[in-house]
C-alpha positions, 0 to 999 in steps of 0.5 A: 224383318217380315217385309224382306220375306215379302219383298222376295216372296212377291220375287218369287211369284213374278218368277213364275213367269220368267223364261227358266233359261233366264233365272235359277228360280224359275228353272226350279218350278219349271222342273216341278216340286219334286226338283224343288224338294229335292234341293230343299233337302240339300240345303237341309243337310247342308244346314245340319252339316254347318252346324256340326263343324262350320263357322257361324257365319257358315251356318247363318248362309245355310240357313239363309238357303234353307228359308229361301228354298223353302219359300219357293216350295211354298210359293210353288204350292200357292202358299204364302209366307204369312201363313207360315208366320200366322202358324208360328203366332198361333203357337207362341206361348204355347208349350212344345208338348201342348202344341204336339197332343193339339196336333193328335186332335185335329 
């Protein structure tokens, strides 16, 4: 699973070099990260709205938009999606309220 979200990360870094006229995600960092938070957000509410009254399948497209937008906002940032994942490794095994009072500590 990981090396699609690789596969379109390295996408989503080559498009930051392409003419905006000729791809949606280069026209996004063109317009800079507020444009990008601003869709992020869409697809946010999009995702909430998919799972109060859509269909699974509905919901599972939405959150396909929602990680892809998400990963361009980091893309834009300079962050890779690994450090997301090694984020998400570090937390396994702990406990919701561990991990949060850890948070308060840092």
């Amino acid at each position: 699973m990981n090396d699609i979200i690789r596969q379109l990360a390295d996408v989503l870094e080559d498009r930051k070099q392409a003419d905006p006229a000729s791809s949606y995600v280069a026209s996004l960092y063109h317009q800079g990260l507020d444009a990008i938070l601003k869709k992020l957000g869409e697809e946010a509410t999009e995702t909430i709205l998919a799972a109060k009254g859509g269909t699974p399948q509905e919901l599972v497209r939405e959150v396909a938009d929602l990680w892809f937008h998400s990963l361009v906002m980091l893309a834009h940032e300079g962050l890779e999606p690994e450090q997301v994942l090694r984020e998400l490794q570090r937390r396994f095994g702990l406990s919701g309220l561990e991990e949060k009072a850890a948070r308060g500590k840092r």
